[in-house]
N, C-alpha and C positions, 0 to 999 in steps of 0.2 A: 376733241376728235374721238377719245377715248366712248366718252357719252354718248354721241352719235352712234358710234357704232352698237354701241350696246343695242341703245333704243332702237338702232334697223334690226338685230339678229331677234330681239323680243318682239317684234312685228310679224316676222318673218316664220318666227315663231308657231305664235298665235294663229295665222293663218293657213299654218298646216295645220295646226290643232281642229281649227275649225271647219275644216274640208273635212279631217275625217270623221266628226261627230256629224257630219251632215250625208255621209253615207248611207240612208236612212230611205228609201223608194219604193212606194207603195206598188208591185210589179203585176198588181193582176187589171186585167184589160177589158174588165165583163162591163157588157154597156147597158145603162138606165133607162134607155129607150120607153115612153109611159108611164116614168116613175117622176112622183113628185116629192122634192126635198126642201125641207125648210129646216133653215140653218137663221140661231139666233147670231145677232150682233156680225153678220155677214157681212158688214160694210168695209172692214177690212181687219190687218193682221189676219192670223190663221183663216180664221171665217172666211176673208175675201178668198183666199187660193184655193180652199175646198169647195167654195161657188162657184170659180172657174174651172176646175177640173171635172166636177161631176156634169155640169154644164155642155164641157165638152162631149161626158159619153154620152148626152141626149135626154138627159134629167130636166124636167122641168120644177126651176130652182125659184125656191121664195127666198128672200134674206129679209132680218127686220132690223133695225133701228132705233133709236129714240127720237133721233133726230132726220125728219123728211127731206132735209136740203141735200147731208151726208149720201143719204139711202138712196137717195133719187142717183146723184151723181158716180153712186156705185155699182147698180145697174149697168148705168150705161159704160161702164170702165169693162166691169163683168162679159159684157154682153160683145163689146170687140174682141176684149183677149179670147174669149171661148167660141166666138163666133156665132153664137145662139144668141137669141131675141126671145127664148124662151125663157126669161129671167126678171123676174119682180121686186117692186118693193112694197113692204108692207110696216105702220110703226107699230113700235109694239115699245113701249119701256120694264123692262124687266126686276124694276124698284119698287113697282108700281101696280099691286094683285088687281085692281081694280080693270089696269090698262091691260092686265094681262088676261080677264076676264074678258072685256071687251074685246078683243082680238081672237081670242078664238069662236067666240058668235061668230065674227063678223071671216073668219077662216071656215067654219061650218057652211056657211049660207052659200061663199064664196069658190071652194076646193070640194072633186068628188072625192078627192082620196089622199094619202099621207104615207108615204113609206120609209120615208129613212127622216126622223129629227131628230137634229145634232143641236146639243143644249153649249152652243158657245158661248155666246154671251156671260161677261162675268165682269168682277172689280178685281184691281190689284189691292194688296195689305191697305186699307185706310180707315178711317175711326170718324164716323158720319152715319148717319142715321135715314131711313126708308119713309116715305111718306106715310108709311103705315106704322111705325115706332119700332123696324125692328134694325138691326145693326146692318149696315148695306153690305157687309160681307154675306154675313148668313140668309138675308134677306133676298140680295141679288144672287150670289151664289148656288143658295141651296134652295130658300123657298119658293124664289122664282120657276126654276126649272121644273121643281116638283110639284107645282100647280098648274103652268105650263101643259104640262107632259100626262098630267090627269084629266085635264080639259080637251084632249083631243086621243084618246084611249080608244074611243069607240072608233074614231076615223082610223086610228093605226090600225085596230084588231080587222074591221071589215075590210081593210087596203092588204091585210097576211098575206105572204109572210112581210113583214116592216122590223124597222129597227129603232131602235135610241140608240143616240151614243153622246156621252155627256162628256165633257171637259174637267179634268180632275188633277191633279198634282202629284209628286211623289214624295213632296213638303208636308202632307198628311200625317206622316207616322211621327213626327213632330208634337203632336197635340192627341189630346181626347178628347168628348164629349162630355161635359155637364148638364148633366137635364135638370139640375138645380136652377143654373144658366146658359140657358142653349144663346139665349141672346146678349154674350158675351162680349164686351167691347169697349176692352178697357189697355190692349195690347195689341198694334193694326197686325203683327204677324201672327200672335196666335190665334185670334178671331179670324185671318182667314186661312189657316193653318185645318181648326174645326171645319172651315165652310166646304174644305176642299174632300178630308174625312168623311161628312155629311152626304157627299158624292159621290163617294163610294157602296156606301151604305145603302144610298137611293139606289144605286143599278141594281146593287143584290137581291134587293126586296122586289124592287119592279120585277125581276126577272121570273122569281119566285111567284109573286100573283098575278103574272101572265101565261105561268106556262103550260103549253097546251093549247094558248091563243094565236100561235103564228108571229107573237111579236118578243121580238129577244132585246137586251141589255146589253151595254156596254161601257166600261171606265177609259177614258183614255187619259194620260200624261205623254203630252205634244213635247216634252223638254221643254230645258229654261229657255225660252224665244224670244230675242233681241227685238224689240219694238222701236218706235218713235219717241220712247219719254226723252231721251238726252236732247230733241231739237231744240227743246226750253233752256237749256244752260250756255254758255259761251262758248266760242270754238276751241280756246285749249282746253277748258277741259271734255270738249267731244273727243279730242286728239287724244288727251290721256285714258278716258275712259274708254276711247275704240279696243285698246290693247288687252284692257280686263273683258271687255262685252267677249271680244274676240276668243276668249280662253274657254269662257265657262258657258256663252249661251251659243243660242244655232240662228238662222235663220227662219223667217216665218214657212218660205217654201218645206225646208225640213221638216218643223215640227207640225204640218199640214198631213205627211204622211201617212203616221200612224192611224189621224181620222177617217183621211180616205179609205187606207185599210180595212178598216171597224164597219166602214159605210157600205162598200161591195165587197167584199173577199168571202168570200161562202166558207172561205176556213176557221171562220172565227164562229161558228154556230154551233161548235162542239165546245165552244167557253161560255155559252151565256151568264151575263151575271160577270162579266172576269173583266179582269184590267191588264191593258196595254199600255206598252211603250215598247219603240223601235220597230212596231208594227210585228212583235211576238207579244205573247201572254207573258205575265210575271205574276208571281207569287208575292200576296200581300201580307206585310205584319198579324201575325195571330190574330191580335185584339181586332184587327179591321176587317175580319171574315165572323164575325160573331154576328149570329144569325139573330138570335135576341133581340141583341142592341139594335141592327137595323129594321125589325118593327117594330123596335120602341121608339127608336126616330121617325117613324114611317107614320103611328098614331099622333104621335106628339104633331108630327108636319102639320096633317088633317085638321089638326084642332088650332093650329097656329094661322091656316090661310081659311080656315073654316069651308071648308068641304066634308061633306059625305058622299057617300056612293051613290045617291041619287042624284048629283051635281057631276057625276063624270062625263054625262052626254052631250048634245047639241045647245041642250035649254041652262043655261046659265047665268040670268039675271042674278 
C-alpha cells in the first residue's frame, strides 16, 4: 500500500513538474502569408508541429524526408491539422551530400523563393557512419545542414529579409572541437555532443558572411523532447520510464516553441548569430562565441563537403 502510494504521489509529481517546463508559448501572431518555409526532417516530432503552425499562419510549407511513404503520409496529417493544402513533400536524406545536392537543383528549378529554413533534421547520440565516411553525427548534424543551407543562399538572399534557424543543444558546452578529429566517433555522446557545438558555430559565421544580405541566423535548443524511442521496449518499463521522461524532458509541442519564435517573432533580429531557448536569448559558454574557431570550422566544413563559393548557386552538379 505503502508503494502504491508512493509511486501515485511521484506521478503526480512529475506531472506537475512537467506542465510547468511546458510553460513555454511562442505569443507573437504575425502571419506568412507568401512566405515559403522549408523545414528539414518535418515529418514529425518537433518538425511536424512547426509544419503545422506556420501552415496555419498561411506559409507555404515544404518538409523533407528520407523516406517518401513517411513524408507523403505527413503532409497529409499536416495539411488537416493546419487546414492548408499548401503543404508538400519533398525527399531529401540529410546523410547523404550527394542527395543533398540533388535536392536543392531540383528546389531551384522547383521554388521562386525561400524565407524561413529551419535545419531540423538530425540523429540522436549513435556511432554509424555516412555514405560519404563521415561519423553520421557530424555528418548529419552539422555537415548536412551546412551544405544544405550553402546551396540555397542565393534563394534565401534574393527571398530578404529570410532566416535559418538550426536545431542545436544545450548539451554542447559538454565537448569541444578537434580539428585534429573533427570526424570523431568513437563515444555516441560526445560525437554528438561536438555536432550540436558545430551548430552553433555555423549560425555565428553564417550570420557574420551574410550581413547586410537581408538573411539572419539562428541557434535554437527546443529542450530535452520526450519522443517515440520508448514504443520499442515493453510496457513496464514504458510505465517506469513515463515517471523519469515526465521529470526531465517536455513535450514536442513545447519544445516546437522556441522554433516558431526564431521563425516569425521580429524580436529576435536584434540577436542574429544568437541562441535560443524558452523562446529568450541565452548567453553561450565563452569558448562557443570564439569567432576564430567558427571560421575555422566554417573552412574546414567547405573542404569536407567540397564546395566553394562558386557552388553556392542554382548550378550544382
Amino acid at each position: 500500500m505503502y508503494v502504491l502510494g508512493a509511486v501515485m504521489l511521484a506521478l503526480l509529481c512529475a506531472l506537475i513538474l512537467r506542465r510547468l517546463k511546458e510553460r513555454r508559448i511562442c505569443l507573437d501572431v504575425k502571419r506568412l502569408d507568401g512566405k515559403t518555409v522549408l523545414i528539414t526532417g518535418g515529418n514529425s516530432g518537433i518538425g511536424r508541429v512547426v509544419a503545422v503552425a506556420l501552415a496555419k499562419r498561411g506559409a507555404r510549407v515544404i518538409i523533407t524526408s528520407h523516406d517518401e511513404r513517411v513524408g507523403e503520409e505527413a503532409v497529409r496529417q499536416i495539411q488537416r491539422e493546419s487546414l492548408s493544402l499548401d503543404v508538400r513533400f519533398m525527399k531529401l536524406n540529410m546523410a547523404n551530400l550527394q542527395s543533398i545536392r540533388d535536392f536543392c537543383q531540383t528546389f531551384h528549378q522547383a521554388e521562386q523563393r525561400l524565407d524561413i529554413l529551419i535545419n531540423n533534421a538530425g540523429v540522436p547520440a549513435v556511432l554509424d557512419w555516412t555514405e560519404d565516411g563521415f561519423s553520421m553525427c557530424f555528418g548529419c548534424n552539422h555537415l548536412g545542414p551546412f551544405l544544405l543551407t550553402n546551396l540555397l543562399l542565393s534563394l534565401l538572399k534574393s527571398s530578404s529579409p529570410s532566416r535559418v534557424v538550426t536545431i542545436t543543444s544545450d548539451i554542447y558546452k559538454y565537448q569541444k572541437l578537434d580539428f585534429q578529429d573533427l570526424n570523431y566517433n568513437l563515444v555516441p555522446l560526445f560525437t554528438y555532443c561536438r555536432s550540436k557545438l558545430a551548430n552553433l558555430y555555423f549560425t555565428q559565421e553564417l550570420a557574420r558572411q551574410t550581413q547586410g544580405s537581408g538573411v539572419t541566423a539562428y541557434a535554437v535548443h527546443p529542450g530535452y523532447v520526450a519522443g517515440d524511442w520508448m514504443a520499442q521496449f515493453s510496457l513496464l518499463f514504458q510505465v517506469v520510464a513515463y515517471v523519469f521522461v515526465s521529470m526531465f524532458f517536455i513535450s514536442c509541442e513545447a519544445g516546437a516553441q522556441t522554433v516558431i519564435y526564431c521563425a516569425v517573432s521580429d524580436e529576435v533580429l536584434q540577436h542574429n548569430g544568437g541562441y535560443f531557448t524558452d523562446c529568450r536569448p541565452r548567453r553561450l559558454c565563452s569558448y562557443a562565441q570564439d569567432a576564430g574557431v567558427a571560421k575555422k570550422l566554417w573552412e574546414a566544413s567547405e573542404g569536407m563537403v567540397g564546395l566553394t563559393s562558386s557552388h553556392r548557386g542554382p548550378a550544382m552538379s
